[in-house]
C-alpha positions in Angstrom: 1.5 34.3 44.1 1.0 32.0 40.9 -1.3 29.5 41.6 -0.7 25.6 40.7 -2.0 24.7 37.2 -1.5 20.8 36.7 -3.2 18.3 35.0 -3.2 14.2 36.2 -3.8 11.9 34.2 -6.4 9.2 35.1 -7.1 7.2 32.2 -5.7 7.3 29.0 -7.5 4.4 26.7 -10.2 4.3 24.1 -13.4 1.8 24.1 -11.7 -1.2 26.0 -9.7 -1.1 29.5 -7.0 -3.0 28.0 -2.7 -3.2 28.9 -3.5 -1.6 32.0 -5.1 1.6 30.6 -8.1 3.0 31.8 -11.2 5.1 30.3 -10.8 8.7 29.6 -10.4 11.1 32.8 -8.7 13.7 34.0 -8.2 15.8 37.1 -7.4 19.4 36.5 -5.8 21.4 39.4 -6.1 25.2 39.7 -4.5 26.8 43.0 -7.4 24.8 45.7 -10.1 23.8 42.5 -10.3 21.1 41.4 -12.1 20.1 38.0 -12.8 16.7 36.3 -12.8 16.3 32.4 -14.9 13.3 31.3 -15.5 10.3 33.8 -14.4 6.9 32.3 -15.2 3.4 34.4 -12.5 3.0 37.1 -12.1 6.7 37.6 -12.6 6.3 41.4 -10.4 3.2 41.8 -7.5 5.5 39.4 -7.9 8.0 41.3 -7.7 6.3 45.2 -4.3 4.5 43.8 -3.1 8.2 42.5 -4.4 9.6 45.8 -6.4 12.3 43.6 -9.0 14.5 46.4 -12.3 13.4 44.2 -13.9 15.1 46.9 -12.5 18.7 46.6 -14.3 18.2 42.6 -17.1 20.9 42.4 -17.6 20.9 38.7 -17.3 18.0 36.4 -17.3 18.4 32.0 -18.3 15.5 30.0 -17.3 16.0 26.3 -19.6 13.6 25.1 -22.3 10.4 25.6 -20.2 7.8 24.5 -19.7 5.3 27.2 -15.9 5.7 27.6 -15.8 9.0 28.9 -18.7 9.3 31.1 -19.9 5.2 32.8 -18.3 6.1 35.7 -20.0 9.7 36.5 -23.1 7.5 38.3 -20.9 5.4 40.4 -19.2 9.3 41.5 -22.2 10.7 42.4 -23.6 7.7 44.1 -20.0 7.7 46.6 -20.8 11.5 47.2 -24.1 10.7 48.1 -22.7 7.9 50.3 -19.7 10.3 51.7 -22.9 12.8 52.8 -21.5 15.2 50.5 -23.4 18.6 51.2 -21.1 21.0 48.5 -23.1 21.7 45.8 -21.8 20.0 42.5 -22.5 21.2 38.9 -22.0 18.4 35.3 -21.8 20.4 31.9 -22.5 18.0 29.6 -24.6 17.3 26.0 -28.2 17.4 26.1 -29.4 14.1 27.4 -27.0 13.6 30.3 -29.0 15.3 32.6 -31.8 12.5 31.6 -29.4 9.4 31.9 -28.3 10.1 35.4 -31.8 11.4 37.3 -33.7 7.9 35.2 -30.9 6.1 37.0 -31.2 7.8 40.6 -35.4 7.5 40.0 -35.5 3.6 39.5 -32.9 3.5 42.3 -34.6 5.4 44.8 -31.4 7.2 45.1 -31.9 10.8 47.0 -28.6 13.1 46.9 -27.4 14.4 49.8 -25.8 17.4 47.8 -27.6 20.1 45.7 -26.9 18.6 42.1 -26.9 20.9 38.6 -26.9 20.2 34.9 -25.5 22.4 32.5 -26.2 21.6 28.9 -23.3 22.1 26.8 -23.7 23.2 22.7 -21.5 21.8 20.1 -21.6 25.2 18.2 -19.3 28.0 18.7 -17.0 29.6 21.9 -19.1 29.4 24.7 -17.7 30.2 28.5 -19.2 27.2 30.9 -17.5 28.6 34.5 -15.5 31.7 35.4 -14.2 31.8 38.6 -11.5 34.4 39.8 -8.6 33.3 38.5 -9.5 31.4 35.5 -12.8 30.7 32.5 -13.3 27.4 31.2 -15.1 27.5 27.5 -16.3 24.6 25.6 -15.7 24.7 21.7 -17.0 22.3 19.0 -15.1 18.7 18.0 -16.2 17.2 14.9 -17.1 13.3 16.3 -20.0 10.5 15.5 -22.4 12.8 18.0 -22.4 16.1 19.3 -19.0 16.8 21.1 -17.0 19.7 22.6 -13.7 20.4 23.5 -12.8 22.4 26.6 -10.3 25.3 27.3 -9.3 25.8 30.8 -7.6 29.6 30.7 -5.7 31.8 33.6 -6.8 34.9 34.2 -4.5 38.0 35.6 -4.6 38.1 39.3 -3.6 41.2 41.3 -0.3 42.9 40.4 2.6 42.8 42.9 3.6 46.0 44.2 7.1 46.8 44.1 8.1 47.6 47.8 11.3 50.1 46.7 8.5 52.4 45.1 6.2 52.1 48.4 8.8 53.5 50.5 9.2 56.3 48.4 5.9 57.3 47.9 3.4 57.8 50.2 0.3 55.9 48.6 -3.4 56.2 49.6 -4.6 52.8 50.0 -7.3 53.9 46.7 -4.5 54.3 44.6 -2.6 50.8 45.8 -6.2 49.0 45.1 -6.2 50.9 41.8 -2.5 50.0 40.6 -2.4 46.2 41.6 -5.8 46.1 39.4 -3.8 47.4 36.5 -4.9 51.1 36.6 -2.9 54.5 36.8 -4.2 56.5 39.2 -3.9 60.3 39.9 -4.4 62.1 42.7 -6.5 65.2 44.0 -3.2 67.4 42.9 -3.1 65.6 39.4 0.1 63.6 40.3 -0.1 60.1 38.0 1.6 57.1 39.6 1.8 54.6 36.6 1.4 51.2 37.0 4.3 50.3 34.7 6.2 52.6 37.1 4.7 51.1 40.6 3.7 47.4 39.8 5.9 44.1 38.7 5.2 42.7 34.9 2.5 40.1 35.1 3.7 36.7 34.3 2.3 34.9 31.0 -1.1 33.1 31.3 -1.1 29.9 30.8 -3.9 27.8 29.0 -4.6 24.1 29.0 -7.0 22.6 25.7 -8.7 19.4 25.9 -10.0 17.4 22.5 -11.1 14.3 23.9 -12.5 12.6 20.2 -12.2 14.4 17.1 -11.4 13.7 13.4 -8.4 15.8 12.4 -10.0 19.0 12.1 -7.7 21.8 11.1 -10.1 24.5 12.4 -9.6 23.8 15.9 -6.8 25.7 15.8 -9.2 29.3 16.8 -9.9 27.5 19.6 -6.7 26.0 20.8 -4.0 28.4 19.3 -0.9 29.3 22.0 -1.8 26.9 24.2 1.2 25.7 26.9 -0.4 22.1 26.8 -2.4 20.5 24.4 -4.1 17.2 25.1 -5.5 15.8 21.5 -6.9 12.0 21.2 -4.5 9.6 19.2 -6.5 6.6 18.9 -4.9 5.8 15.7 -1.4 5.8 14.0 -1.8 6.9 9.7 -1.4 2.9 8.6 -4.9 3.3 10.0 -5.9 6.7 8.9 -9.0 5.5 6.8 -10.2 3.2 10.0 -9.6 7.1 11.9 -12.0 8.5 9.4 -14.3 6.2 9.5 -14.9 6.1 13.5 -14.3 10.0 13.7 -10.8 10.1 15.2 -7.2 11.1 14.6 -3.8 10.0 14.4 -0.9 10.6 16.2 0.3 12.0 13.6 -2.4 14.1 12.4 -2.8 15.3 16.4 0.7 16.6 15.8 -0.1 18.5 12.7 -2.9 20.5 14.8 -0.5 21.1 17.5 1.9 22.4 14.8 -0.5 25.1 13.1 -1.8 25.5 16.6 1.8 26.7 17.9 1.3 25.2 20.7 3.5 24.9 23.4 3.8 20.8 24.4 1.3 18.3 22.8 -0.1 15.5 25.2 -1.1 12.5 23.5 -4.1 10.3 24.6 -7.4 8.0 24.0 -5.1 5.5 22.4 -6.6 2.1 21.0 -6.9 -1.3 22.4 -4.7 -2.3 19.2 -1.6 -0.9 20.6 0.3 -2.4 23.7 2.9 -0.5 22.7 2.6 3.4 22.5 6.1 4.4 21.4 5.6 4.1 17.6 2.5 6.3 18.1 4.9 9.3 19.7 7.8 8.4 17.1 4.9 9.6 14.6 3.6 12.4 16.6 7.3 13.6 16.8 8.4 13.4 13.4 5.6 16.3 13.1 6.1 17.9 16.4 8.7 17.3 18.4 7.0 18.4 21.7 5.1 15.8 21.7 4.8 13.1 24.8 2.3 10.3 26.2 -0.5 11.0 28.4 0.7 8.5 31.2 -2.1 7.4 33.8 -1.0 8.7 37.1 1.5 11.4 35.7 0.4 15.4 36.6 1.6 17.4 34.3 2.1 21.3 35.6 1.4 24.3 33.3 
């Protein structure tokens, strides 16, 4: 069985909650996980109206300590706290996050409930963060105005499916079933080799989401996010503002485009657009002209791998 991979959409803005948009986060479903990238103000209220199970989150990533994508991580753990949340809960995050939130629970005299751990993130290399059974998540570097990472959420292969036509031919030991839905030809005490080619079903494609929540265009980040079936890239500008975008350490719709292009990518999402824009249509009009893939992160949208 495939497991659900979907991402929804909780906030799609840059510095200021403005035409109805919302700080940067995201909810990202795998089979009965559930993961949260960054943690924008109004997260909680976005994600009651989009009737998103904050509490089924065990693991939350914060690309950054700029206020827009993490305010609203003390409010989160201050309702778990309130919920009596007992399930453990682990934030990778930059250096200094882990002294942010525990200053704040100090002077508050706020005791958690739930067993709470910090994992400092790196801005330097490929670096895996979580693997669970069915799927790694790996931070990589983003080039911004502090240190910032991006994070790839891949599948991993599952057990093969056995076809049932072969099993009633063959008498299998239950060994050489384990050993042929794990991938491996096995043979027998008489030297007989049942393939797994010859016994299993292909394995479907894996599928691989990528995250770049701020970045200036950065070319490179195409080792990182190459093949990926969905792309989410920050598009705070359109390139009549391209020098403003270098300046603050961001990119263009445009320019998001180009990386999903060399990236061969699958479908771009677009996202962490500026207050300057009520309307985002020119900005995909740009992005399209590059690559035509392309859509608009919409807040309350999922959008399945």
């Amino acid at each position: 069985m495939i497991p659900d991979f979907e991402v929804t959409i909780l906030g799609n803005t840059s510095s200021i909650p403005v035409h109805g948009r919302h700080h940067t986060a995201q909810v990202v479903r795998f089979g009965q996980d559930f993961l949260l990238l960054d943690c924008g103000e109004a997260m909680q209220l976005q994600a009651r109206a989009f009737k998103v199970k904050v509490s089924k989150i065990n693991h939350i990533f914060i690309s950054h300590l700029h206020g827009d994508h993490y305010y609203g991580l003390i409010g989160l753990l201050s309702s778990y706290s309130l919920a009596k949340r007992t399930t453990p809960l682990t934030i990778f995050g930059p250096r200094g996050l882990d002294e942010i939130i525990t200053t704040n629970f100090r002077y508050s005299n706020t005791k958690l409930p739930y067993p709470l751990k910090f994992t400092e993130t790196h801005d330097t290399g490929f670096n895996l963060l979580l693997e669970a059974d069915r799927y790694a998540v790996y931070s990589f570097p983003l080039n911004h105005r502090l240190p910032t990472t991006g994070f790839l959420i891949r599948e991993k292969h599952g057990l093969r499916s056995m076809v049932k036509e072969k099993l009633l031919e063959t008498s299998l030991p239950f060994e050489a079933i384990q050993s042929l839905r794990a991938g491996e030809n096995y043979r027998d005490e008489s030297g007989n080799l049942f393939k797994v080619k010859d016994y299993t079903y292909p394995l479907p494609p894996l599928r691989t989401y990528a995250y770049c929540s701020d970045t200036v265009f950065t070319p490179d980040l195409k080792k990182y996010v190459e093949n990926a079936d969905l792309l989410y890239h920050e598009s705070t500008f359109m390139e009549d503002n391209l020098e403003r975008a270098k300046t603050t350490f961001h990119s263009t719709a445009r320019q998001a485009a180009e990386l999903a292009k060399i990236s061969k990518v699958k479908k771009l999402l677009l996202g962490h657009f500026s207050s300057r824009y009520t309307e985002l249509n020119p900005l995909l009009e740009e992005a399209k002209s590059v690559f035509p893939n392309s859509i608009l992160s919409e807040e309350g949208h999922t959008y399945a791998l």
